[in-house]
N, CA, C and O atoms as a GROMACS GRO file, in nm:
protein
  540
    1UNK      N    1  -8.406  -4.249 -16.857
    1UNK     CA    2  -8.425  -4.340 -16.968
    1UNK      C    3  -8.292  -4.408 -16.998
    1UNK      O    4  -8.183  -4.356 -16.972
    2UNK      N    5  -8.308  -4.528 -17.055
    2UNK     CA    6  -8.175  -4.582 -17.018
    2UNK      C    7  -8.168  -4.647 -17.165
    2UNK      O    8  -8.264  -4.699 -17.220
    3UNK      N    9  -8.072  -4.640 -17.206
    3UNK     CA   10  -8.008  -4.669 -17.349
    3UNK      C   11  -7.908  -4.746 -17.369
    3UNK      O   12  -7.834  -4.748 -17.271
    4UNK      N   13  -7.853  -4.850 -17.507
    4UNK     CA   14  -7.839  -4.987 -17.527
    4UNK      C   15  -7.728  -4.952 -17.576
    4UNK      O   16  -7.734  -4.846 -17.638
    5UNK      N   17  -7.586  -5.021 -17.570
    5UNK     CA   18  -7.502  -4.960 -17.609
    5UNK      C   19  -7.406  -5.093 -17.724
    5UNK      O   20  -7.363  -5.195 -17.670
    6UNK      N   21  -7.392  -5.079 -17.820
    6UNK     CA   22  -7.303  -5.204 -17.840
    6UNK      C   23  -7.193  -5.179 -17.858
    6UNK      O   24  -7.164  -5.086 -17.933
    7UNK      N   25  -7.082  -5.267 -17.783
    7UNK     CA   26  -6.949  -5.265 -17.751
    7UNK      C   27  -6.880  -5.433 -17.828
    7UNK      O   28  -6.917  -5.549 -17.809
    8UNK      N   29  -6.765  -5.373 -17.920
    8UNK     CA   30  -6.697  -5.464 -17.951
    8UNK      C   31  -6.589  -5.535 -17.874
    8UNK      O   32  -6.509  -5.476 -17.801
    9UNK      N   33  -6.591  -5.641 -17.890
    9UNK     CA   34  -6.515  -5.664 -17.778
    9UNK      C   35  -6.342  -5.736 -17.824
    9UNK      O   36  -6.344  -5.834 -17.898
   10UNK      N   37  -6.230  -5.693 -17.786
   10UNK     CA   38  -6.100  -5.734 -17.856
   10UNK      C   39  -6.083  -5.864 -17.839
   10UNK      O   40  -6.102  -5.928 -17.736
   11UNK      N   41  -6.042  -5.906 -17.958
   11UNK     CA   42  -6.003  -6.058 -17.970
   11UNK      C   43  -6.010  -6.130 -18.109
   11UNK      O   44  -6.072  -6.063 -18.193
   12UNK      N   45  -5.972  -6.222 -18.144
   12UNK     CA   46  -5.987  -6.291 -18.315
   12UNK      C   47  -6.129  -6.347 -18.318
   12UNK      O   48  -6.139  -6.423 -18.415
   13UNK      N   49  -6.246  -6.339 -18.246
   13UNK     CA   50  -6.398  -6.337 -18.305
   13UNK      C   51  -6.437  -6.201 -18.319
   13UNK      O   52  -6.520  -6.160 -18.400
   14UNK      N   53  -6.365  -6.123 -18.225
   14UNK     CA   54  -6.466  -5.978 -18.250
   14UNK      C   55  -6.608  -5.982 -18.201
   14UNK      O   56  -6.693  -5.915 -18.260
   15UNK      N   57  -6.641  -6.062 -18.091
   15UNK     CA   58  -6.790  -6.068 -18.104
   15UNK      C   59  -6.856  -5.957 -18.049
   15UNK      O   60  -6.810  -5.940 -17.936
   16UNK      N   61  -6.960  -5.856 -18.080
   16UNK     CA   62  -6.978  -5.791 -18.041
   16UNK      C   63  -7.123  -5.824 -17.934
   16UNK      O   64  -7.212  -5.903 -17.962
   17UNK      N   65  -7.118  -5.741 -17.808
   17UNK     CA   66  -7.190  -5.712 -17.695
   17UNK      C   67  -7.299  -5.623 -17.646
   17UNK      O   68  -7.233  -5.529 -17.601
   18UNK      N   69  -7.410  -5.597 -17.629
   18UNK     CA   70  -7.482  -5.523 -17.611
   18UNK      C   71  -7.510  -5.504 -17.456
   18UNK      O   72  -7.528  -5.604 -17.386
   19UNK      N   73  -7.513  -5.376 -17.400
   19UNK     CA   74  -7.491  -5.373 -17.266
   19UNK      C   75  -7.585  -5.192 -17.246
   19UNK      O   76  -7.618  -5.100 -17.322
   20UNK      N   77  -7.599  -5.231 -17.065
   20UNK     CA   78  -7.626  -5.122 -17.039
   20UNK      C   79  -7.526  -5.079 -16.979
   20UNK      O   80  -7.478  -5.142 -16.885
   21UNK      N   81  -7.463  -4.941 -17.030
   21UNK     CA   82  -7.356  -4.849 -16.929
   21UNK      C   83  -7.422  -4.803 -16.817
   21UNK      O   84  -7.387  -4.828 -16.702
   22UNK      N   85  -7.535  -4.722 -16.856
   22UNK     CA   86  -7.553  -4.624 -16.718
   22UNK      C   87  -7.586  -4.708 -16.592
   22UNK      O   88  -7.550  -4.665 -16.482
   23UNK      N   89  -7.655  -4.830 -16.602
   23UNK     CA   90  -7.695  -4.883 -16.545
   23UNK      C   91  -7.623  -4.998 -16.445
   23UNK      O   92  -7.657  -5.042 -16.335
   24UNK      N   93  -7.483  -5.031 -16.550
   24UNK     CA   94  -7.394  -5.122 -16.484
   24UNK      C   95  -7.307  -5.024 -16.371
   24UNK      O   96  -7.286  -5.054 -16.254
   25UNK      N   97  -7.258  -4.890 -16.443
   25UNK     CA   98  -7.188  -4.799 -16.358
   25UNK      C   99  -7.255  -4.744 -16.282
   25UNK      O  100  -7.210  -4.631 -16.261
   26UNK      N  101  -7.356  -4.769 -16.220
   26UNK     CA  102  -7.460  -4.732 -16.109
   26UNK      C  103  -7.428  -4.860 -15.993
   26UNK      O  104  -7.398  -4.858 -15.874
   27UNK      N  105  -7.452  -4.972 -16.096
   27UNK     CA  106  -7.422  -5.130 -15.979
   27UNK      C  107  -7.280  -5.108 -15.944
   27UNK      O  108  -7.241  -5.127 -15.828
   28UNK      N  109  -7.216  -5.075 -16.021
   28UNK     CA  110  -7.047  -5.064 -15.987
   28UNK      C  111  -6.994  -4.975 -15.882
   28UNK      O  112  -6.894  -4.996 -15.814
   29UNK      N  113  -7.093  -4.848 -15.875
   29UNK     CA  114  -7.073  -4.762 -15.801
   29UNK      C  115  -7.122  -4.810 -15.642
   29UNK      O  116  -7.060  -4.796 -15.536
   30UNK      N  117  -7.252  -4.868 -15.668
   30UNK     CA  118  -7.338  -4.885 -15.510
   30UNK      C  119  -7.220  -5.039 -15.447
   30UNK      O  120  -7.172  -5.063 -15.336
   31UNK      N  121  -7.211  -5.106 -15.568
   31UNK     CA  122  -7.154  -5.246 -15.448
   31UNK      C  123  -7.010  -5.186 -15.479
   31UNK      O  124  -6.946  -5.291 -15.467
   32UNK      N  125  -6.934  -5.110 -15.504
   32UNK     CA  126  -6.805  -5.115 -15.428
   32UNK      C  127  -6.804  -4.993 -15.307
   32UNK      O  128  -6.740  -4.996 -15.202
   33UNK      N  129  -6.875  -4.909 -15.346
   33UNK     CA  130  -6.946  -4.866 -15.219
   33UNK      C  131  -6.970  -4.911 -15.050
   33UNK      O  132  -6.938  -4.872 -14.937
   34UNK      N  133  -7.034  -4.999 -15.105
   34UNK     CA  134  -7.097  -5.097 -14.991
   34UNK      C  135  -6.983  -5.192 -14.924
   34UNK      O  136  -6.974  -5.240 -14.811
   35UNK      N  137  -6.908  -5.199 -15.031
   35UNK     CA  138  -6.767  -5.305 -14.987
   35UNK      C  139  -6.667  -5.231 -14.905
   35UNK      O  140  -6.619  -5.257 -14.794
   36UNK      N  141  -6.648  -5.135 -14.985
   36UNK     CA  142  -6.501  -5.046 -14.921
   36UNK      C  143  -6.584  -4.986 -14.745
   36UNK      O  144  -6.536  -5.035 -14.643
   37UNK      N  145  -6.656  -4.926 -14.738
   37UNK     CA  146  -6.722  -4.856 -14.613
   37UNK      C  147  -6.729  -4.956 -14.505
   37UNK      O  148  -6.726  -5.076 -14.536
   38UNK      N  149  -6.740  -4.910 -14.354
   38UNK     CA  150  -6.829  -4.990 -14.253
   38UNK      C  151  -6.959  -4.981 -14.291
   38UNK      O  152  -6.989  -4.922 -14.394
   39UNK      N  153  -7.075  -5.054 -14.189
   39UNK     CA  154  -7.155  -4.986 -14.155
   39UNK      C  155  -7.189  -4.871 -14.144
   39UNK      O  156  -7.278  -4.838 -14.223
   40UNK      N  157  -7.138  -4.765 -14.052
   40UNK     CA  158  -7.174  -4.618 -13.997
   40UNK      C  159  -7.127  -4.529 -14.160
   40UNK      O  160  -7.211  -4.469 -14.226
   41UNK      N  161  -7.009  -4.536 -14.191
   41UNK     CA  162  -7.005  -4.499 -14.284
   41UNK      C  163  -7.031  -4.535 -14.416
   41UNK      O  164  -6.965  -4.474 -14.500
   42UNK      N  165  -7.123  -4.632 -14.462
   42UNK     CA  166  -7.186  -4.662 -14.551
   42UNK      C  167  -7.330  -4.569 -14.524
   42UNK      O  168  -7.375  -4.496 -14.612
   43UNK      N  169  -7.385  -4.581 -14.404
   43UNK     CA  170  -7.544  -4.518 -14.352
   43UNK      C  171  -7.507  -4.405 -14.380
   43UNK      O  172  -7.560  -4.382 -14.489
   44UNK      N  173  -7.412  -4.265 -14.331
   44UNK     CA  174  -7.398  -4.195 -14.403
   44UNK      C  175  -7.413  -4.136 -14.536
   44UNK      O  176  -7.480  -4.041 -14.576
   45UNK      N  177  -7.325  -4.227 -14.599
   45UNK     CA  178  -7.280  -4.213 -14.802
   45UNK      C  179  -7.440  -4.240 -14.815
   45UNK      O  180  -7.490  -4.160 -14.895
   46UNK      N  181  -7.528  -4.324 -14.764
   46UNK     CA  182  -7.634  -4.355 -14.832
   46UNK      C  183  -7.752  -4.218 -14.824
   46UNK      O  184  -7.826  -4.183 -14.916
   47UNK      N  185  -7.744  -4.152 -14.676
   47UNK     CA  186  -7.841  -4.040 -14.661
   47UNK      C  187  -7.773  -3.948 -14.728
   47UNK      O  188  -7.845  -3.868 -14.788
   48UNK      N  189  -7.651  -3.931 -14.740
   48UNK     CA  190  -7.608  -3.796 -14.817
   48UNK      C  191  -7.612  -3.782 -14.952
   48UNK      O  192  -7.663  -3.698 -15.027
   49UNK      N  193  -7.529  -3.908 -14.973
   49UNK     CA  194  -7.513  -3.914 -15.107
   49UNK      C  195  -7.647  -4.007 -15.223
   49UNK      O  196  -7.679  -3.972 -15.336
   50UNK      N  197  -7.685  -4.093 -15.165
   50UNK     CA  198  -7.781  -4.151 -15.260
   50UNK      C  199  -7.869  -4.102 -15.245
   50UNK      O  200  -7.906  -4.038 -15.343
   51UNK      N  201  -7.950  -4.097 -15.137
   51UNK     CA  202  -8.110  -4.008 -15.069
   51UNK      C  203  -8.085  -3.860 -15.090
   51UNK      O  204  -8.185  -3.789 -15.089
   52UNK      N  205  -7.953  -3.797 -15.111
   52UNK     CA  206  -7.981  -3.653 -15.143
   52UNK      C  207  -7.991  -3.602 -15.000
   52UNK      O  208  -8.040  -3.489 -15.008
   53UNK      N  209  -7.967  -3.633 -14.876
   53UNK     CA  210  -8.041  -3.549 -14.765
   53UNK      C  211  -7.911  -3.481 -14.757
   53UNK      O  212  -7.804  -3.527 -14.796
   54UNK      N  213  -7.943  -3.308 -14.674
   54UNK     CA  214  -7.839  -3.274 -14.643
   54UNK      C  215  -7.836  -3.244 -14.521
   54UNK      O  216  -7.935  -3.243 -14.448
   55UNK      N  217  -7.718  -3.217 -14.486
   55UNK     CA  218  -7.654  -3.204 -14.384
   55UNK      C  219  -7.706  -3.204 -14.217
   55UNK      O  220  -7.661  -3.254 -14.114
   56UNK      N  221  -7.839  -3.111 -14.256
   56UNK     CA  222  -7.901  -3.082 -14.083
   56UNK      C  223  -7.978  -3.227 -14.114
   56UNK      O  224  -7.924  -3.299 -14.030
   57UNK      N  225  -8.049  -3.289 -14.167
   57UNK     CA  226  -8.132  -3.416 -14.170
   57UNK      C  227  -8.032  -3.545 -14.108
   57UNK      O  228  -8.051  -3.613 -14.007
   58UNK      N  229  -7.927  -3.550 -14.200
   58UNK     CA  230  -7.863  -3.652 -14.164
   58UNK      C  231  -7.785  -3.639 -14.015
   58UNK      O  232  -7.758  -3.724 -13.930
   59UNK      N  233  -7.766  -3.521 -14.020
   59UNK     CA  234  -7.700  -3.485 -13.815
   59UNK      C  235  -7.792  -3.546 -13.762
   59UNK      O  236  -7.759  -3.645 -13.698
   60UNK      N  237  -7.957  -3.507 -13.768
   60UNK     CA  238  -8.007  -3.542 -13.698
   60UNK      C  239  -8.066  -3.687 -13.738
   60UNK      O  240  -8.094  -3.727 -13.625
   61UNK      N  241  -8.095  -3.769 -13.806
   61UNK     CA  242  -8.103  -3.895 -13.820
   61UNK      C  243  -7.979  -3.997 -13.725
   61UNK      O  244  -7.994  -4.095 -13.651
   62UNK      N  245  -7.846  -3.912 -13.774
   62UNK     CA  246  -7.733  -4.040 -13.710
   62UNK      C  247  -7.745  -4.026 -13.606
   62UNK      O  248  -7.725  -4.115 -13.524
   63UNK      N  249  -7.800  -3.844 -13.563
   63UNK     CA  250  -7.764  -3.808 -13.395
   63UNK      C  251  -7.641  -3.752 -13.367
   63UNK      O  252  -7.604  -3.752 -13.250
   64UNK      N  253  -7.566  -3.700 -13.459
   64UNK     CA  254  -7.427  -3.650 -13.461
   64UNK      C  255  -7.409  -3.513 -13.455
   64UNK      O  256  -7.515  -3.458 -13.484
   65UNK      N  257  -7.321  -3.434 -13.430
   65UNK     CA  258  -7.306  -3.290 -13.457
   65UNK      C  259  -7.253  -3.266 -13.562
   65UNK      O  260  -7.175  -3.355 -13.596
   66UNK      N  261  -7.262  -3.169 -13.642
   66UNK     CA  262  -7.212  -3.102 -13.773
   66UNK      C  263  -7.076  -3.137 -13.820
   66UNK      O  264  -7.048  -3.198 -13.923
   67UNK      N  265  -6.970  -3.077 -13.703
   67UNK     CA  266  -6.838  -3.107 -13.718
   67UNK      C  267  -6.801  -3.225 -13.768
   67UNK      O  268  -6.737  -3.240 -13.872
   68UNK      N  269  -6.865  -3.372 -13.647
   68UNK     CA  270  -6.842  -3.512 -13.708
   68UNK      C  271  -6.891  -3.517 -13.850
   68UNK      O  272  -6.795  -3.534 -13.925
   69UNK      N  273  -6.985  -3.510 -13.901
   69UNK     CA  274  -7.071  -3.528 -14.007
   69UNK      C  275  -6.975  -3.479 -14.095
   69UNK      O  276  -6.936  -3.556 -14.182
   70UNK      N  277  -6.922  -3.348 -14.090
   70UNK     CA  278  -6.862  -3.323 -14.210
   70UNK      C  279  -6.717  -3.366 -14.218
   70UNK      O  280  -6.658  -3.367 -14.326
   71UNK      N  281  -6.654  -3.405 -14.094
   71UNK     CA  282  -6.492  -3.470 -14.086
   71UNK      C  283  -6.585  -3.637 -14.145
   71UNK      O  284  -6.507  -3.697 -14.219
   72UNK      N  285  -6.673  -3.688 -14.135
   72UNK     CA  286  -6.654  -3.853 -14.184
   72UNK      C  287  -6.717  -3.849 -14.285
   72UNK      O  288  -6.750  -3.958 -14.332
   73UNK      N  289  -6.767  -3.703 -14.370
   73UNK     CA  290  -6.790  -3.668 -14.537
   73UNK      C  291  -6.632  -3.702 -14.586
   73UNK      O  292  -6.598  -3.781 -14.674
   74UNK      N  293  -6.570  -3.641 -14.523
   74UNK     CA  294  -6.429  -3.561 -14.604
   74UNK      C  295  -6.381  -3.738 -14.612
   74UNK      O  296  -6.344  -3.769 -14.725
   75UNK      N  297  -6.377  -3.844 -14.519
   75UNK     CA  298  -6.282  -3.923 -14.498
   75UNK      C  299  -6.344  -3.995 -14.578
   75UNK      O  300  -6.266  -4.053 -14.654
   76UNK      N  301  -6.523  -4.034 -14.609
   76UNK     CA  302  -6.533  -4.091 -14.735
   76UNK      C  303  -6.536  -4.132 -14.814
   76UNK      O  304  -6.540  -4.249 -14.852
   77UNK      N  305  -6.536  -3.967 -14.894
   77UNK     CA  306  -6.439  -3.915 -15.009
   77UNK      C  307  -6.358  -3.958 -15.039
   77UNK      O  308  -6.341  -4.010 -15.149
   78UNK      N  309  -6.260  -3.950 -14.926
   78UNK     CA  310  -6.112  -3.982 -14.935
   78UNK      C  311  -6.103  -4.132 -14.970
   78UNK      O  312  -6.028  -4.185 -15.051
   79UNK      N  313  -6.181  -4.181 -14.904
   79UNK     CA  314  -6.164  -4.322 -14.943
   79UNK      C  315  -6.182  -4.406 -15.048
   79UNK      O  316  -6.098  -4.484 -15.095
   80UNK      N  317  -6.393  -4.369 -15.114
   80UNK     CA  318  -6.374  -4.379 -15.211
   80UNK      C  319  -6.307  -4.329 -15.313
   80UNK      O  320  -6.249  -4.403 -15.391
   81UNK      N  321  -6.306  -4.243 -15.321
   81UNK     CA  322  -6.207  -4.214 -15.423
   81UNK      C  323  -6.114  -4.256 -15.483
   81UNK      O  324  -6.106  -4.265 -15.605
   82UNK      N  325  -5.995  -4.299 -15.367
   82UNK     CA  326  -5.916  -4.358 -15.352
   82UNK      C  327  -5.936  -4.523 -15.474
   82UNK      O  328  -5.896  -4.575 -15.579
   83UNK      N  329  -6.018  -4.538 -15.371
   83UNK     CA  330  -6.047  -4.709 -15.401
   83UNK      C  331  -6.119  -4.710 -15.567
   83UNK      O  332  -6.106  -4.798 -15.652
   84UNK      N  333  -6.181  -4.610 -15.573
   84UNK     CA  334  -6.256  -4.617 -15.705
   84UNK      C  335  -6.157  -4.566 -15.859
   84UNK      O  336  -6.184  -4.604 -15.972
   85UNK      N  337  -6.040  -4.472 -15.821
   85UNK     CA  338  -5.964  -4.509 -15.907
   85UNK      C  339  -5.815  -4.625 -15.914
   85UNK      O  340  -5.731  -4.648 -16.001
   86UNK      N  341  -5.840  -4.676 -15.778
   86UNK     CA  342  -5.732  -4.771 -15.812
   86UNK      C  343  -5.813  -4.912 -15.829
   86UNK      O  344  -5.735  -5.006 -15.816
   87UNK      N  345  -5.936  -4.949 -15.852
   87UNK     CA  346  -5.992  -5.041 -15.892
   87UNK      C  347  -5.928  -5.129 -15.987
   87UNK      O  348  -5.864  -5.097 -16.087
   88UNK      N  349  -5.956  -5.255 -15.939
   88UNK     CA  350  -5.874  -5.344 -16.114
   88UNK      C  351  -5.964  -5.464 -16.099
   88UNK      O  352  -5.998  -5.521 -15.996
   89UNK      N  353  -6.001  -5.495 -16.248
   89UNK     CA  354  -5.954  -5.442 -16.348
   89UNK      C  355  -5.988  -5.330 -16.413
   89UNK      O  356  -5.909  -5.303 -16.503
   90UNK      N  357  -6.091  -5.241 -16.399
   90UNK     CA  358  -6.157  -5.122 -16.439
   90UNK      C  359  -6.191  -5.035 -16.310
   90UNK      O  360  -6.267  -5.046 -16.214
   91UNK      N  361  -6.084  -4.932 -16.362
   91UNK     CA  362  -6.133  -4.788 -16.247
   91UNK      C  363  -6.261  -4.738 -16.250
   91UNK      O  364  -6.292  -4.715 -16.367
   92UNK      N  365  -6.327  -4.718 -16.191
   92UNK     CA  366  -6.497  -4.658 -16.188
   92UNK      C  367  -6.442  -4.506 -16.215
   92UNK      O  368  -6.527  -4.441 -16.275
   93UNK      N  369  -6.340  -4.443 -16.190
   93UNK     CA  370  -6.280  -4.307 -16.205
   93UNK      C  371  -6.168  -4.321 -16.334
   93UNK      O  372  -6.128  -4.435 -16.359
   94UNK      N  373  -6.118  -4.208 -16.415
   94UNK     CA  374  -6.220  -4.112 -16.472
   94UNK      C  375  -6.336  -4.169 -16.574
   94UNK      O  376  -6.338  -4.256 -16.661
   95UNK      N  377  -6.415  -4.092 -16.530
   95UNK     CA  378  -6.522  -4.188 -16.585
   95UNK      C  379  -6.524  -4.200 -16.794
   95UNK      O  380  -6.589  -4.294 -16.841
   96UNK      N  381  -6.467  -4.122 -16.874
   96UNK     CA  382  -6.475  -4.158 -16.968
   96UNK      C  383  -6.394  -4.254 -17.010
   96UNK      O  384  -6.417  -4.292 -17.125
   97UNK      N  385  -6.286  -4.316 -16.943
   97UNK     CA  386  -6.236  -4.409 -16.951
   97UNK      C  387  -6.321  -4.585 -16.884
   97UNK      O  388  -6.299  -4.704 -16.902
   98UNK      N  389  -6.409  -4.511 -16.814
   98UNK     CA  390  -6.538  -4.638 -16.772
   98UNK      C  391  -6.634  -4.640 -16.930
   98UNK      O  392  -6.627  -4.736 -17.008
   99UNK      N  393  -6.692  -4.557 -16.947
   99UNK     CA  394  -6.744  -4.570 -17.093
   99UNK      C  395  -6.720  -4.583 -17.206
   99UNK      O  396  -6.784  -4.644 -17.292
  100UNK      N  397  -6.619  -4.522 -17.215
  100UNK     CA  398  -6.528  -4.595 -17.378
  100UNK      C  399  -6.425  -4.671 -17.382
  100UNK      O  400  -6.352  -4.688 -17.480
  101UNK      N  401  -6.413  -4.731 -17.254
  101UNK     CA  402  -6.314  -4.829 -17.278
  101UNK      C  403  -6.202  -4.838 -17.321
  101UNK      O  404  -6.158  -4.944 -17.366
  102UNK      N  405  -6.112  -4.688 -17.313
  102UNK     CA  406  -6.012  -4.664 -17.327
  102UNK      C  407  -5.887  -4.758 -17.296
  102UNK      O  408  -5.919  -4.864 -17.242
  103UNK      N  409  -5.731  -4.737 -17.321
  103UNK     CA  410  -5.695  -4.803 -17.192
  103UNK      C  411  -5.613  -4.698 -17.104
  103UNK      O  412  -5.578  -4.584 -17.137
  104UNK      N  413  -5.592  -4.761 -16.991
  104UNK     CA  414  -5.550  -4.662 -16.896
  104UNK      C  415  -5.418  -4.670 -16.857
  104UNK      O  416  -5.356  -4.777 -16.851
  105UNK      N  417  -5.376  -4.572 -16.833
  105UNK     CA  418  -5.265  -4.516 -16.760
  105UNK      C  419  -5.216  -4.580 -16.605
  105UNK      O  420  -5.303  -4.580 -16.518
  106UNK      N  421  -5.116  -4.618 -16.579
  106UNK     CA  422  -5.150  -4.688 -16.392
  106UNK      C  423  -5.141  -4.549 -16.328
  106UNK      O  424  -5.078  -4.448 -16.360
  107UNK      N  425  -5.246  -4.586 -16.205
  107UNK     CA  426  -5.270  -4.513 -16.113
  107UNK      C  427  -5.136  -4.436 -16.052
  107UNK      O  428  -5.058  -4.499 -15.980
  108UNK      N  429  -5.109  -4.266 -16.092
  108UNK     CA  430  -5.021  -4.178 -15.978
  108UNK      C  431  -5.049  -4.119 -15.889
  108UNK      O  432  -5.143  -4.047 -15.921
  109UNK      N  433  -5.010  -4.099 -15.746
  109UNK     CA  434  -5.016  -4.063 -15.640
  109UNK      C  435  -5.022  -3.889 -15.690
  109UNK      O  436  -4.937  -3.831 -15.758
  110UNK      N  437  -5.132  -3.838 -15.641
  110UNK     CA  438  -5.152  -3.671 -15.658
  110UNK      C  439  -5.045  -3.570 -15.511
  110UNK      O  440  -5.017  -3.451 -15.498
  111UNK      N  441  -5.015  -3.697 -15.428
  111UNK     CA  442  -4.969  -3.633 -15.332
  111UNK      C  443  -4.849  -3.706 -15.299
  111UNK      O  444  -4.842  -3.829 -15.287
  112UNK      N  445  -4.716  -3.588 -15.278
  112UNK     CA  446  -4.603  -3.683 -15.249
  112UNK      C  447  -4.542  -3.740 -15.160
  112UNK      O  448  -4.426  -3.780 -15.173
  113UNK      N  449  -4.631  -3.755 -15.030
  113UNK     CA  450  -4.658  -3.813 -14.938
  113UNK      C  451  -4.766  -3.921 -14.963
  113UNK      O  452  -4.844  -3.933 -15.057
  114UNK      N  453  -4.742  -4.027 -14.807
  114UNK     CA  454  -4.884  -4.109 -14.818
  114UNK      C  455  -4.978  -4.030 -14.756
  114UNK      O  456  -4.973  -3.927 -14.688
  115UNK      N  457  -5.093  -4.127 -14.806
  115UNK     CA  458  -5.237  -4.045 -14.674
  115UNK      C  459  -5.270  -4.215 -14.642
  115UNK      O  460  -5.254  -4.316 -14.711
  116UNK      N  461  -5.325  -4.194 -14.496
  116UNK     CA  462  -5.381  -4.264 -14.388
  116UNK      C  463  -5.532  -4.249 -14.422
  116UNK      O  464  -5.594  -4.144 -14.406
  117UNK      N  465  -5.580  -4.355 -14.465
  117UNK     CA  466  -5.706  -4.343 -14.448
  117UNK      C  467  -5.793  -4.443 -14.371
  117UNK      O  468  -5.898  -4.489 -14.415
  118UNK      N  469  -5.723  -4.481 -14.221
  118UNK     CA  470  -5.735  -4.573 -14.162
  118UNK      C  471  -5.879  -4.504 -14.087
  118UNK      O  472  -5.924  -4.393 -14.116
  119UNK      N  473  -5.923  -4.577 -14.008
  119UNK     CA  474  -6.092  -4.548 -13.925
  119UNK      C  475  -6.054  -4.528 -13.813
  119UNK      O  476  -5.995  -4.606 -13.739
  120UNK      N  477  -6.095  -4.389 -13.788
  120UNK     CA  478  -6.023  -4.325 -13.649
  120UNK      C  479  -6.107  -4.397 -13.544
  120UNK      O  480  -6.209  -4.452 -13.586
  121UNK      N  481  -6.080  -4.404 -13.416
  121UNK     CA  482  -6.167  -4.448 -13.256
  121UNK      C  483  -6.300  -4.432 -13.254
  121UNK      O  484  -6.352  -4.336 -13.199
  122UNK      N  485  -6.369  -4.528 -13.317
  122UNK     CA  486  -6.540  -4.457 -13.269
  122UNK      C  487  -6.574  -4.400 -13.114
  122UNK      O  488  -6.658  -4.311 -13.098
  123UNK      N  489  -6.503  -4.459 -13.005
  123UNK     CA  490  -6.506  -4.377 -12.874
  123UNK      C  491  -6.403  -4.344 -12.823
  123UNK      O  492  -6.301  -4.399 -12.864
  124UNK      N  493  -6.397  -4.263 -12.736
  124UNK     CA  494  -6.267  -4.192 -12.649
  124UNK      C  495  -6.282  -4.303 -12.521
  124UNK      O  496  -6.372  -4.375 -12.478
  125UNK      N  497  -6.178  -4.283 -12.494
  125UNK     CA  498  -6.177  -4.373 -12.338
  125UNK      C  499  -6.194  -4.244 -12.258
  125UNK      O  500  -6.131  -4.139 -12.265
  126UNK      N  501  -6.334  -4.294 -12.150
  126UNK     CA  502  -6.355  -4.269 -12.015
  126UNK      C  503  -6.211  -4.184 -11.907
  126UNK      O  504  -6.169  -4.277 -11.838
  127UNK      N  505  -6.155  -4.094 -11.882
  127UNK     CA  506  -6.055  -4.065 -11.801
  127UNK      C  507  -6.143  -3.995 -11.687
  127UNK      O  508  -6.221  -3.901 -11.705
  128UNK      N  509  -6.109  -4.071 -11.546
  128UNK     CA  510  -6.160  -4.005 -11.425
  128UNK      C  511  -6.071  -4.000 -11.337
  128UNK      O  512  -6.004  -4.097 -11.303
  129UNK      N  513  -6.060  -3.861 -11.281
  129UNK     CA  514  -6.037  -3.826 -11.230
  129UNK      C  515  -6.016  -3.824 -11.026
  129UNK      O  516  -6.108  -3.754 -10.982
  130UNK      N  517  -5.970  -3.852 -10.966
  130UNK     CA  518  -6.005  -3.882 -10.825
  130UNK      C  519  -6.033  -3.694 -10.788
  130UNK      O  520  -5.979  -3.590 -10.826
  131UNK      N  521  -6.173  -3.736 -10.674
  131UNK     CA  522  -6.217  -3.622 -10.666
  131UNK      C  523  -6.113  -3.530 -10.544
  131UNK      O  524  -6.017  -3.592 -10.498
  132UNK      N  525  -6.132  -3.401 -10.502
  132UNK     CA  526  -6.030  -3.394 -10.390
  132UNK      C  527  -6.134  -3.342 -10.260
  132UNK      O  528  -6.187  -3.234 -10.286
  133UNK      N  529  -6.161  -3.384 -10.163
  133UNK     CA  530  -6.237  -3.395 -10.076
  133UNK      C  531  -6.193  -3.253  -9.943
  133UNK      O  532  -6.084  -3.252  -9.885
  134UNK      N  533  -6.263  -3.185  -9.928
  134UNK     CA  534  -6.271  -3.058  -9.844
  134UNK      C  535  -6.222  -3.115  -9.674
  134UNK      O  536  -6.299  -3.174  -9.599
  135UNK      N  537  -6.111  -3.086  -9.650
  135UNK     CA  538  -6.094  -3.104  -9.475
  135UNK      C  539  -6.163  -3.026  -9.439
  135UNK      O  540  -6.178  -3.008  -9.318
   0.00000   0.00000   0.00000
């Protein structure tokens, strides 16, 4: 059930706004979603995470083994995440700062290193071998 929220909005009219939260932070969630991911890893986020399927369904839907499935869960994660609290102008993360309209803090690094969250090789290259033939 979805409920009406009115939000004032800053400025010398003050005009106030009536909006849906749950419903906008649902659109906010699916299209930056859809933006940040490829393909393959969007089809993923969508069987796992939106459809609810787990783990043995979606192996076998993509056709993948377990291991992959759960290393391109983790990377993601990693990604959105990433992307969803450094969003601007509004972080989709933490989320009570999406609903009350707080203001926020700039984004700190949790780790004091970088992370790579670049898209590893979808294939290995082919290496063959010359065979060795019996005198």
């Amino acid at each position: 059930m979805s409920r009406v929220s009115l939000e004032a909005n800053p400025g010398r009219q003050r005009k106030s706004v009536w909006g849906l939260k749950n419903e906008e932070y649902i659109a906010d969630f699916c299209l930056v979603s859809r933006r940040t991911l490829d393909d393959y890893e969007y089809k993923i986020f969508k069987y796992h995470f939106l459809l609810g399927a787990d783990w043995k369904l979606c192996c076998r839907k993509m056709n993948i083994d377990r291991g992959t499935f759960f290393h391109d869960i983790y990377r993601i994660q990693q990604k959105l995440g990433r992307t969803f609290r450094e969003l601007e102008p509004h972080a989709l993360f933490p989320l009570d700062e999406y609903f009350n309209g707080t203001g926020r803090a700039p984004a700190e690094t949790a780790t004091p290193f970088p992370v790579r969250t670049e898209d590893p090789p979808k294939a290995k290259p082919v290496i063959k071998f010359p065979l060795k033939r019996a005198a």
